[in-house]
C-alpha positions in Angstrom: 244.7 -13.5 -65.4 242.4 -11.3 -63.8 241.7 -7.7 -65.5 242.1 -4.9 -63.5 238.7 -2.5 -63.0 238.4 0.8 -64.4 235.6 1.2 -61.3 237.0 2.2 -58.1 234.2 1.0 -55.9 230.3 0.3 -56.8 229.2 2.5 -53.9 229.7 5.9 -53.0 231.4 6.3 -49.0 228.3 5.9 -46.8 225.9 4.8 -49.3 224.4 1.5 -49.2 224.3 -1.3 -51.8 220.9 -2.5 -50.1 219.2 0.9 -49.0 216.1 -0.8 -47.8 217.7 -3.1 -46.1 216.4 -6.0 -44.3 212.8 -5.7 -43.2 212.0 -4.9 -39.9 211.1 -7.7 -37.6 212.1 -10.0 -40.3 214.9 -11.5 -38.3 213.0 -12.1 -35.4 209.7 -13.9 -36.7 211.7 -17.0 -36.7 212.8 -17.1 -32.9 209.3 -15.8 -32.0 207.7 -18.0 -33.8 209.5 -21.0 -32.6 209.4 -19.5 -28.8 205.3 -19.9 -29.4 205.3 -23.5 -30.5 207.9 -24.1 -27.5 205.5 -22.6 -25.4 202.6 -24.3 -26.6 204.6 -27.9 -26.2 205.5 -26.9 -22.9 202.2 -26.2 -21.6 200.6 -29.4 -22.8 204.1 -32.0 -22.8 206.5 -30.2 -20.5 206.3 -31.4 -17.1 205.7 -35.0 -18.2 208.4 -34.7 -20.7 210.9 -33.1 -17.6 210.4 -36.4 -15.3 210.7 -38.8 -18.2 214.1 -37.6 -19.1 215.4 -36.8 -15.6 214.5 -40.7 -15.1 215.9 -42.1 -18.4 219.0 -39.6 -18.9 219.8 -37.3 -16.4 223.0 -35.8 -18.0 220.6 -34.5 -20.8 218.2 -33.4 -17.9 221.0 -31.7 -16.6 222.1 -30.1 -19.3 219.1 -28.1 -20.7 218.1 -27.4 -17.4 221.9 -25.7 -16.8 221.4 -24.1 -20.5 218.7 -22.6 -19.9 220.1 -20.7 -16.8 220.9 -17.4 -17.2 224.3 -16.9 -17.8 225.0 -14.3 -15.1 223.6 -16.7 -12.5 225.5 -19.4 -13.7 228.9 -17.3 -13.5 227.9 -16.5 -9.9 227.0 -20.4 -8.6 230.7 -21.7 -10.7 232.5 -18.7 -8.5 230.8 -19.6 -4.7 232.0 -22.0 -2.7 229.2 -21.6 0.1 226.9 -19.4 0.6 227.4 -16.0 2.5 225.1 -14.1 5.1 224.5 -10.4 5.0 227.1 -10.6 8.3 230.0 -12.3 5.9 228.7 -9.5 3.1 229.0 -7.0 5.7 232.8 -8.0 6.5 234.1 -8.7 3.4 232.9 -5.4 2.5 234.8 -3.9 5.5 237.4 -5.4 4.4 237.5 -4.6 0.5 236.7 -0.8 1.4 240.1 -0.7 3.9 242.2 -2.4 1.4 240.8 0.5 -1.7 242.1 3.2 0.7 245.6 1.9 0.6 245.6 0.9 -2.7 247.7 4.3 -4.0 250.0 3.9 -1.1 251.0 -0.1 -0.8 250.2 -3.5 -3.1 246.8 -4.7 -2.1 249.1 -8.4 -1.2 251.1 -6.3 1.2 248.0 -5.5 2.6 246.5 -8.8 2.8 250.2 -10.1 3.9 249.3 -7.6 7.3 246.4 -8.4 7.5 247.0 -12.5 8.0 250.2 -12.0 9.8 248.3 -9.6 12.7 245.6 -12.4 13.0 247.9 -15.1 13.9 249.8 -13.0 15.9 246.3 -12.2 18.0 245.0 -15.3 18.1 248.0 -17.7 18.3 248.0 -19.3 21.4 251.1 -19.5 24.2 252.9 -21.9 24.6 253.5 -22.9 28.4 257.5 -23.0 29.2 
């Protein structure tokens, strides 16, 4: 059975049981060390090495070159289904700015629900009786 301690912690609030803590720099010689061979690979082996594995395995090809993407740019190619002109920018920021103004006053699916119901009715076309 485990003895309780007469010590109530080893360390005073707010002081430090390493207080020179870790060198600075020493985490990151590592990655910068290995990001200078990488380099230094690349520039002699890394086109070469690119075609070679596109030909042999392309899903591996694929794969580090979508890895090395950042990941902002990723998230924004996943979300589009096409791309838009400044003219599509233009409206859909029309159309995001008229819905924020009702947004205290009515749901923003009410809104849309206007919205696509006046369309039809504009542009549906007669019928001839």
């Amino acid at each position: 059975m485990k003895q309780p301690s007469n010590r109530n912690h080893l360390f005073k609030p707010g002081q430090s049981g390493n207080p020179l803590g870790r060198p600075q720099g020493a985490r990151s010689k590592f990655s910068e060390a290995a990001c200078a061979d990488a380099l230094a690979d690349w520039t002699t082996n890394g086109r070469a090495t690119l075609e070679r594995v596109r030909a042999t395995d392309p899903s591996t090809y694929l794969r580090v070159l979508f890895s090395i993407i950042p990941k902002d740019i990723a998230v924004s190619i996943e979300n589009r289904t096409g791309p838009m002109d400044g003219v599509e920018m233009q409206m859909m920021r029309r159309l995001v700015a008229m819905i924020q103004a009702t947004a205290d006053a009515v749901d923003p699916e009410t809104v849309f629900g206007w919205i696509e119901e006046d369309l039809r009715g504009r542009v549906a076309k007669q019928i001839a009786t």
